[in-house]
C-alpha positions as CSV (number, residue, x, y, z in Angstrom):
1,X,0.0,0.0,0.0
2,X,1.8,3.4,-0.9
3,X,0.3,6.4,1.1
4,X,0.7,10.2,0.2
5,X,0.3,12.6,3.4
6,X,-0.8,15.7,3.4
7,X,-1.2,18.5,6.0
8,X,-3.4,16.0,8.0
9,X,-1.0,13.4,7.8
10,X,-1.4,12.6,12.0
11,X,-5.1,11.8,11.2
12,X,-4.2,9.7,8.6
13,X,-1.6,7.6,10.0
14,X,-4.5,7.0,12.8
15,X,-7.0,5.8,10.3
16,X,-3.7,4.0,8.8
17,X,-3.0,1.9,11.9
18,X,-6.9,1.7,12.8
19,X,-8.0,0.0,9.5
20,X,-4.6,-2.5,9.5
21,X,-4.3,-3.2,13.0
22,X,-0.8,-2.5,13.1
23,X,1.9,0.5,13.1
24,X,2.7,2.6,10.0
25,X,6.2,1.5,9.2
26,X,7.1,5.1,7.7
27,X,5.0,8.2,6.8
28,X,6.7,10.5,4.0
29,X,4.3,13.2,4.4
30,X,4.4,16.0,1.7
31,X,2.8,19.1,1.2
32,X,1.3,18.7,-2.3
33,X,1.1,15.4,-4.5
34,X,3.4,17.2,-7.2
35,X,5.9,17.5,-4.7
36,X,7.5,13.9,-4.7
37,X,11.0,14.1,-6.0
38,X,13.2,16.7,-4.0
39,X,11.2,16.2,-0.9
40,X,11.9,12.5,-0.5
41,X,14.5,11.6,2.2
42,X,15.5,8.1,2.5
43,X,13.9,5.9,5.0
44,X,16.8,3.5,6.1
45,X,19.7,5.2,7.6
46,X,21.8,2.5,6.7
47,X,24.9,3.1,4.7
48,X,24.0,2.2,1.3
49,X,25.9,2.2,-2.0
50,X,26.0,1.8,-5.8
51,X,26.8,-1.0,-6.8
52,X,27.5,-2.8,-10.6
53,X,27.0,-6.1,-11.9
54,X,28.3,-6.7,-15.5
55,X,27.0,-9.5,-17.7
56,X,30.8,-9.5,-19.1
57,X,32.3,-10.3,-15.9
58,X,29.6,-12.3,-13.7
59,X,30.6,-12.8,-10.1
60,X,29.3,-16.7,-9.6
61,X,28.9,-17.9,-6.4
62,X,27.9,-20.9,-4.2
63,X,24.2,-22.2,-3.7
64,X,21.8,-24.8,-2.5
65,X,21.7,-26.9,-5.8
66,X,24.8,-28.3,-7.6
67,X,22.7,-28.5,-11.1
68,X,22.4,-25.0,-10.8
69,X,24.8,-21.6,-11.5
70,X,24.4,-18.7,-9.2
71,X,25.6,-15.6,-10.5
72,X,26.0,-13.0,-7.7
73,X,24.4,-9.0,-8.6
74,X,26.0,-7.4,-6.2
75,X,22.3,-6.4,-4.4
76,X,24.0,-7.8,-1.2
77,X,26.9,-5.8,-1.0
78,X,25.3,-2.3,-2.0
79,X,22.2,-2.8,0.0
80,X,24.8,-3.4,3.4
81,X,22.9,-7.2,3.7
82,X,19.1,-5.5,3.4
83,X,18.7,-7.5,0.2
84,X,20.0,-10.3,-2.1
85,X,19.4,-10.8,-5.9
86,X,21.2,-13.0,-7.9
87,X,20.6,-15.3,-11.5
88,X,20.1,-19.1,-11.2
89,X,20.5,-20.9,-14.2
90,X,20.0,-24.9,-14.7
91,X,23.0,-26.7,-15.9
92,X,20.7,-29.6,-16.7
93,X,17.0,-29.3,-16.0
94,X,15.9,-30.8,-12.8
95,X,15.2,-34.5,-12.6
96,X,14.1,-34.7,-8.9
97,X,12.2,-32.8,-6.7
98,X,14.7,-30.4,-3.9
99,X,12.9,-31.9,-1.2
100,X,10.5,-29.8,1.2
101,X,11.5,-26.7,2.9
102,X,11.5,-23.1,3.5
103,X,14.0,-20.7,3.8
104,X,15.3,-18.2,6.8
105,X,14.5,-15.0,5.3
106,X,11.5,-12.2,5.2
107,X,10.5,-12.7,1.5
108,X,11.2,-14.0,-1.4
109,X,10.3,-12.8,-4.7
110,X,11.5,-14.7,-8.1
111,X,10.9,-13.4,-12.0
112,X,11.3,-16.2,-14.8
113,X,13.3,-14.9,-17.2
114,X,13.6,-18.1,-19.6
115,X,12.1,-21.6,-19.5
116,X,9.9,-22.5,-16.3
117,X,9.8,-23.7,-12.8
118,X,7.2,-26.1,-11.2
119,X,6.9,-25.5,-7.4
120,X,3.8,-27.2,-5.0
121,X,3.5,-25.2,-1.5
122,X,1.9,-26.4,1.6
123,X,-1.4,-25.2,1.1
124,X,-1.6,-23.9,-2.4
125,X,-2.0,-25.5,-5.5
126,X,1.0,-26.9,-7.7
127,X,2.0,-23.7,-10.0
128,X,4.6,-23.4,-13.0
129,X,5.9,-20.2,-13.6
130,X,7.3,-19.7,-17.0
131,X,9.4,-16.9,-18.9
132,X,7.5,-13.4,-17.8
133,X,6.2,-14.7,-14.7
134,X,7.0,-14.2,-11.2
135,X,6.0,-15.0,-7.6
136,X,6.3,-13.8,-3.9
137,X,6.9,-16.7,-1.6
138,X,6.7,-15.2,2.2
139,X,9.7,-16.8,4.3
140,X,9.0,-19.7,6.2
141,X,6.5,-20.8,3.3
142,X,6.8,-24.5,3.1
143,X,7.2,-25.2,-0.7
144,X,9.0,-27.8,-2.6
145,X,10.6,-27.6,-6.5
146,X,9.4,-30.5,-8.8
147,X,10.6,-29.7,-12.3
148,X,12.5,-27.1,-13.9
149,X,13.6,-27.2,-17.8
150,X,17.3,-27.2,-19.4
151,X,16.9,-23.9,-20.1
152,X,15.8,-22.2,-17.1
153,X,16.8,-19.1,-15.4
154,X,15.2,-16.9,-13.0
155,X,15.9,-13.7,-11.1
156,X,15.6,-14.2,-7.2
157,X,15.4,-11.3,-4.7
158,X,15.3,-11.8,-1.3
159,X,15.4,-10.1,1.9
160,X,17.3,-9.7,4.0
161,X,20.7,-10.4,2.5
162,X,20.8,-13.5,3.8
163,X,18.9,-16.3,2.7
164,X,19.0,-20.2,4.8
165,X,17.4,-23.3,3.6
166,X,15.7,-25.5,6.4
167,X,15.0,-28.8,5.1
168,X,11.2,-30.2,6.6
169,X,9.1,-33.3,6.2
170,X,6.8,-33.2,3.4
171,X,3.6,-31.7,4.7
172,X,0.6,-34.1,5.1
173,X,-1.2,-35.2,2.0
174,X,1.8,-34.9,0.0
């Protein structure tokens, strides 16, 4: 939910925190709506900084699966651990289920950029995300990888920076 304050930003935090039963995180509260650009401050006061990945020299790095590639963007490193993004690409398309499990993070949040993916979840249905798809999996969401093709790779953001695998029993009914 993005929020623009005005003048009677108090009253609208309220109505904020009322309606969602929770805190407002942060309020950037601004006199007009026009008025977005130069009167943004950052939220986090954590040292941030640029930082560039290039497709010409990929940094690869380590993962959970050996029949992928992991190449590192750098996210980690600018972001001072706030975030991770990387590209996995198969080596070979998967044969066998990962196993069940979540992962030790906030969120998750993955974009297919060639081939496809087949993941079931706890309580959700089986779903394949293929080239131009994405999807948010919340951390701690039991889920499990079936299938992926030869060809696939995906972007994968997470937060925070870093990311653990916990390794469960598959959920009952499955």
């Amino acid at each position: 939910m993005s929020l623009l304050l005005r003048t009677d930003g108090v009253i609208a935090i309220a109505a904020f925190q009322k309606r969602c039963g929770r805190p407002m995180l942060a309020a950037p509260i601004f006199p007009r709506e026009d008025d977005m650009a130069n009167d943004v401050s950052p939220v986090s006061t954590t040292r941030m900084k640029a930082v560039h990945s290039s497709a010409k020299a990929p940094v690869m790095t380590k993962g959970r699966r050996d029949f992928f590639t992991y190449r590192d963007l750098g996210v980690k490193e600018g972001s001072a651990d706030k975030m991770r993004a990387q590209i996995t690409t198969a080596i070979t398309g998967m044969t066998q289920p990962t196993g069940w499990h979540y992962h030790t993070c906030e969120s998750q949040f993955v974009y297919c950029l060639k081939g496809w993916v087949e993941l079931e979840f706890e309580n959700h249905p089986t779903v394949r995300v293929e080239a131009g798809d994405s999807i948010f999996i919340p951390g701690g969401c039991i889920h499990n990888e079936l299938r992926a093709s030869d060809d696939m790779q995906i972007l994968e953001v997470s937060t925070p920076g870093e990311l653990g695998t916990v390794p469960v029993d598959a959920p009952a009914g499955h």
